[in-house]
N, C-alpha and C positions, 0 to 999 in steps of 0.2 A: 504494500500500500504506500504509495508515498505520500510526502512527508505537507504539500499543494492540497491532495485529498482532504489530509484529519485534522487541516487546521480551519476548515470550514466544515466540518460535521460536529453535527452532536448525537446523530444516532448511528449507534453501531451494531451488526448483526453477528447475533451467536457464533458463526464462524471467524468471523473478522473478529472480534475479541479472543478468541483461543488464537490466533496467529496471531496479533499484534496486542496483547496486555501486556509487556512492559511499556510502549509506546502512547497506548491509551490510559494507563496509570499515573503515567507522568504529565498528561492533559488536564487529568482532576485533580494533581497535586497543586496544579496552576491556576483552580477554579474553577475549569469548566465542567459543566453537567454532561452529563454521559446516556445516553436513555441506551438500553438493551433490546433488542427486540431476537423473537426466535417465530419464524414464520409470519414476520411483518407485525406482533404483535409484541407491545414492550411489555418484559419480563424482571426489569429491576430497571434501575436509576444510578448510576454513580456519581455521588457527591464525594468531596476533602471534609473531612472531619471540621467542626467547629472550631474557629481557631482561637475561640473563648478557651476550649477545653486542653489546649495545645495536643489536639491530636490524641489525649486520654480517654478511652471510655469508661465511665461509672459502673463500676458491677454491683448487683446488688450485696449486703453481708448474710449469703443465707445463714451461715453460722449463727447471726445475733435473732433472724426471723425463725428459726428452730427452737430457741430458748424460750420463746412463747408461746408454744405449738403441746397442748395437753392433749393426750390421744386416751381415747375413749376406750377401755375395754382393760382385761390383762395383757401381760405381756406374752408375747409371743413362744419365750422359752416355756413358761406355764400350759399354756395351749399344747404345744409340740410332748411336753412331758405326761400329762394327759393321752394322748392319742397315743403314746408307747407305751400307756400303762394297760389301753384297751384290750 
């Protein structure tokens, strides 16, 4: 693909992305929007990261959402020690 092409697209097709994603990566590191499409229809969007967030994404803390999570029943080794007592 050269180089005249991809700086006047913004939509690129499933093929043309697996043969040229380093080329089109460095398009969206630049800014521009990226639409995907797979049989004429778009199938993702490639944007650059926030660059409020410097490029970090937030994951959630499942660990600290677990600590509040009370499960309803006995435990499971209970269960399990029962059924090999049948």
């Amino acid at each position: 693909m050269s180089a005249t092409l991809m700086s006047h697209m913004s939509t690129v097709g499933l093929r043309q992305m697996q043969r040229n994603l380093s080329a089109i990566l460095r398009r969206v590191e630049q800014g521009e929007e990226i639409l995907v499409t797979r049989r004429k229809r778009v199938v993702a969007r490639l944007v650059a990261p926030d660059q409020a967030t410097g490029g970090r994404l937030e994951w959630p803390d499942f660990a600290a959402r677990a600590q509040g999570i009370h499960l309803k029943g006995k435990p499971i080794s209970a269960t399990i020690r029962e059924e090999r007592e049948r």
